[in-house]
C-alpha positions as CSV (number, residue, x, y, z in Angstrom):
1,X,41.4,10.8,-5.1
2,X,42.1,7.2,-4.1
3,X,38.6,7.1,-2.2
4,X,36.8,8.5,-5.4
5,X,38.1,5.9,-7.5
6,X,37.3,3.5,-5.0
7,X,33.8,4.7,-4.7
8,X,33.0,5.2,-8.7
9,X,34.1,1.2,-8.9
10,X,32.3,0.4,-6.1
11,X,28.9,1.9,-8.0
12,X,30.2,0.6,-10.9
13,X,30.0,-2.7,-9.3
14,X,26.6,-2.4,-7.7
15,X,25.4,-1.5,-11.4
16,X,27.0,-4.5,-13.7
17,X,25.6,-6.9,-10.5
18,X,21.7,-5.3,-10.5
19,X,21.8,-6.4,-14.4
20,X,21.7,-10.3,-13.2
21,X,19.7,-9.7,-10.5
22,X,15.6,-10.4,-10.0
23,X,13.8,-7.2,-10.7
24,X,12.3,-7.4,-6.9
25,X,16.3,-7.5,-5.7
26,X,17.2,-5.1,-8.2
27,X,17.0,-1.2,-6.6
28,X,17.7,0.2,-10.2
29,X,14.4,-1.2,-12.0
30,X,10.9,-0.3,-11.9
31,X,8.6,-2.1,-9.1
32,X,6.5,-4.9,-11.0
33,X,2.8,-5.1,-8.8
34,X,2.7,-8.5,-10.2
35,X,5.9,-9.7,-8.4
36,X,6.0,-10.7,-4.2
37,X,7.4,-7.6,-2.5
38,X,11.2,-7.6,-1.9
39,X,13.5,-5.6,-0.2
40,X,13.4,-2.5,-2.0
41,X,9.6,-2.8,-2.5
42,X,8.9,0.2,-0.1
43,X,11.9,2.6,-2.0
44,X,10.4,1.9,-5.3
45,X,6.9,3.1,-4.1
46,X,8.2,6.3,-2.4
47,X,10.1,6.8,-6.2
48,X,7.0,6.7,-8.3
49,X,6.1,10.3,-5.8
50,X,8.5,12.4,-8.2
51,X,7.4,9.8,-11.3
52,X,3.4,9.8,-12.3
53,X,4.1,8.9,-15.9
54,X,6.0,5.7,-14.5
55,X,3.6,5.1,-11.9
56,X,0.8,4.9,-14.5
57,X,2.9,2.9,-16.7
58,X,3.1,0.6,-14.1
59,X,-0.4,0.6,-13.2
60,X,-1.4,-0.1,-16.9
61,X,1.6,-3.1,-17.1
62,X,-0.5,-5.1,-13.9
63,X,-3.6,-4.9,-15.6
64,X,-4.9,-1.7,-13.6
65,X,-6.9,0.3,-15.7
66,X,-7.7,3.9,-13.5
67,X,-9.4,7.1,-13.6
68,X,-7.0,9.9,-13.7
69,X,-8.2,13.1,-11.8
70,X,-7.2,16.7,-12.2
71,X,-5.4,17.8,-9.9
72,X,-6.9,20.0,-7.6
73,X,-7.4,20.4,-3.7
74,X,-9.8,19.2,-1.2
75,X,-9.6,21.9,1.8
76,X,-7.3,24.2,2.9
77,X,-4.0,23.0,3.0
78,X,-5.0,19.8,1.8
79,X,-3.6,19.3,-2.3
80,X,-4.9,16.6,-4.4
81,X,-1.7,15.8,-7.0
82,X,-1.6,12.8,-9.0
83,X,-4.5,10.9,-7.8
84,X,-6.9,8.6,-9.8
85,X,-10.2,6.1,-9.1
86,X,-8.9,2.9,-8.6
87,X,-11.5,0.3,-9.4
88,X,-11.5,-3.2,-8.1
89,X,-13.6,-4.9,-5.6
90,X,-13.8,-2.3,-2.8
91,X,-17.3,-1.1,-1.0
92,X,-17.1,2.0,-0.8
93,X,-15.9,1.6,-5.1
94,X,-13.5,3.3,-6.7
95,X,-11.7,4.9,-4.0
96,X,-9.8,8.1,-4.6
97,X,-6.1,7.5,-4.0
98,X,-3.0,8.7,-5.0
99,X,-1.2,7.1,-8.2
100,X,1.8,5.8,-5.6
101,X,-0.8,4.5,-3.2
102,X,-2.8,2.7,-6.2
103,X,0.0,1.0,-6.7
104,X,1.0,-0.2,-3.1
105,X,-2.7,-2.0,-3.0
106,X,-2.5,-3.3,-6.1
107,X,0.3,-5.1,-4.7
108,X,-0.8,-5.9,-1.7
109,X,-4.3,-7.3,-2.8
110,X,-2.5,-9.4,-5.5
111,X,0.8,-10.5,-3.3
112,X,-0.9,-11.0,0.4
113,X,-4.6,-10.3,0.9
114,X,-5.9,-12.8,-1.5
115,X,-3.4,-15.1,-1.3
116,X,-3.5,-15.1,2.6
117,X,-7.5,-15.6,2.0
118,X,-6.8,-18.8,0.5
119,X,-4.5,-20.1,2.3
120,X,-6.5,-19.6,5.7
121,X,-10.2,-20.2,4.2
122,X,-10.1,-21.8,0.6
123,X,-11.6,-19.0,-0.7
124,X,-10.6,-15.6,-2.8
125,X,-11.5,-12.2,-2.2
126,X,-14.7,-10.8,-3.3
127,X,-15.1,-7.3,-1.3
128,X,-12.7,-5.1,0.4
129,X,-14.5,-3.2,2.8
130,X,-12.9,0.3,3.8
131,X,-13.7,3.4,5.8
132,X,-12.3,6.0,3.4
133,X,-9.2,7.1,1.9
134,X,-9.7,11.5,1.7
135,X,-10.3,13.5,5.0
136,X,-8.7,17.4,4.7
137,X,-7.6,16.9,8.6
138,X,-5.1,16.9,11.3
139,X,-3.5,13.3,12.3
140,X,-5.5,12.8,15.6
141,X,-4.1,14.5,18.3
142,X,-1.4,16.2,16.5
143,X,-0.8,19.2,14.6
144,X,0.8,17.8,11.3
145,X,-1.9,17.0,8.7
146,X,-3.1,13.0,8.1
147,X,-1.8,10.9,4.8
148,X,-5.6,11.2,4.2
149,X,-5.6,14.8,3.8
150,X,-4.2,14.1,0.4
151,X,-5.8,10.7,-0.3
152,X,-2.2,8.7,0.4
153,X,-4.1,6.4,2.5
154,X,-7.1,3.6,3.1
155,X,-8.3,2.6,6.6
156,X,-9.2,-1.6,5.4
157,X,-12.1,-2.7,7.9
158,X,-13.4,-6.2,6.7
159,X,-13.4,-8.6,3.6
160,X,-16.1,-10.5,2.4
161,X,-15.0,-14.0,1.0
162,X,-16.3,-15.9,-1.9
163,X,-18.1,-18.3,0.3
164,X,-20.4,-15.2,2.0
165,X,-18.2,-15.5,5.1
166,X,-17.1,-11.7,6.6
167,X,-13.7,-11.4,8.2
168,X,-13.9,-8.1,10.1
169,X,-10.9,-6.4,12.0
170,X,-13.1,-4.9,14.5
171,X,-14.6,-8.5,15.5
172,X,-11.9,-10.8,14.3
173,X,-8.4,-9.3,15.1
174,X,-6.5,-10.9,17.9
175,X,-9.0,-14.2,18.0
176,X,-7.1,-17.7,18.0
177,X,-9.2,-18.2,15.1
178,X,-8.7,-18.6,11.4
179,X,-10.1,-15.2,10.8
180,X,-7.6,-14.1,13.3
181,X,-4.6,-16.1,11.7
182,X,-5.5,-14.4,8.6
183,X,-5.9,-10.8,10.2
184,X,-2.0,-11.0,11.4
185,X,-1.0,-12.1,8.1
186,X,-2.6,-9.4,6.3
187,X,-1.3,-6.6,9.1
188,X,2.2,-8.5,8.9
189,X,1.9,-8.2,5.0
190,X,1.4,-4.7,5.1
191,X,3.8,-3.6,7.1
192,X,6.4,-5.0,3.9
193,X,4.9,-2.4,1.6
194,X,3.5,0.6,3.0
195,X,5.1,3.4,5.4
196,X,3.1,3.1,7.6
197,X,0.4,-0.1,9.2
198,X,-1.3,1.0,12.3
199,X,-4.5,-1.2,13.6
200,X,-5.9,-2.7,17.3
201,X,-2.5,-2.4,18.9
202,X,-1.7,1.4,18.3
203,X,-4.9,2.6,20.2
204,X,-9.0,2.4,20.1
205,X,-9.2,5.0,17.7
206,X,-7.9,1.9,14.8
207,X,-9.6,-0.8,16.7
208,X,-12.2,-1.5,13.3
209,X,-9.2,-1.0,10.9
210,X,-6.1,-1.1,9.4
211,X,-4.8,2.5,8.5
212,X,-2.6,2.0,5.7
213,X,-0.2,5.0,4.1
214,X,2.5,6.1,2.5
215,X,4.0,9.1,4.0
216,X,7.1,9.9,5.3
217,X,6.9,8.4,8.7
218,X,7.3,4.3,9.1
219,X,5.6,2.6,11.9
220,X,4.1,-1.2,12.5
221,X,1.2,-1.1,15.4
């Protein structure tokens, strides 16, 4: 009884002090894209999963005006649920992605991609360049099916920057260079928002991009 009590004032505590804190400290309140990640950034994406009337809402609340799809199912074993175009400066465009994963690179563009472009070049953003975000397959090697079997990933390969320069993960990653300084900041980035961040260092088969998810298993390669 004693250890109840102690426990219901404890969560009573934890609730009166999320009231005062910042939303981004705060593990009660919705993510906000438009915020830095924080540490409960990676929880509130895995919540909007169960939640694709939030996770629209907060789409819409950034700015981020989608393309809802039917669901429906791109192979055998292989469900599309909850996924959307996401418009924005990508080559391929409008890449199909789940709602939860919309949201994750909305943040991450707006939070560390763009602003890692300036602060290493001077220069913004103007193409994301990516190698696809819906495969109905196996992870490579294994027997469990890939993130991209249900679009809730995007392999990032290059960005083009305002000025016409390229910065390519392939060529660039690594390097002592400003492209390369940028590279690790983007990979570092990621790794504070999505599940999973696996590039050059996991093996040759990411050594042109960054595969970015969120499923159920965390790594940073």
């Amino acid at each position: 009884m004693i250890s109840l009590l102690l426990l219901l004032a404890l969560a009573g505590g934890l609730f009166l002090l999320s009231r005062h804190l910042p939303d981004r400290w705060n593990p009660f309140t919705p993510i906000v894209l438009t915020e830095p990640p924080g540490p409960f950034t990676r929880m509130k994406l895995r919540r909007l999963a169960g939640e694709p009337e939030l996770c629209r809402a907060v789409l819409a609340e950034a700015g981020v005006m989608v393309s809802i799809l039917p669901d429906g199912s791109a192979g055998e074993d292989c469900p599309l649920e909850d996924t959307l175009r996401l418009p924005g400066r990508f080559e391929p465009a409008r890449p199909l992605l789940t709602c939860p994963m919309a949201a994750a690179w909305t943040l991450y563009e707006g939070q560390v991609l763009r602003p890692a472009a300036e602060r290493h070049f001077g220069a913004d953003i103007t193409r994301v360049q990516h190698l696809g975000t819906l495969a109905c397959r196996n992870v490579r090697g294994g027997q469990r099916r890939s993130q991209h079997a249900t679009a809730n990933a995007i392999d990032l390969a290059a960005v083009r920057l305002a000025d016409g320069r390229q910065v390519s993960v392939l060529r660039d990653y690594g390097r002592d260079t400003p492209a390369g300084a940028f590279l690790r900041e983007a990979r570092d980035g990621a790794c504070r928002i999505f599940a999973a961040v696996l590039g050059p260092e996991r093996d040759a088969a990411h050594a042109n991009h960054f595969h970015l998810d969120l499923g159920r298993w965390s790594a940073c390669r």
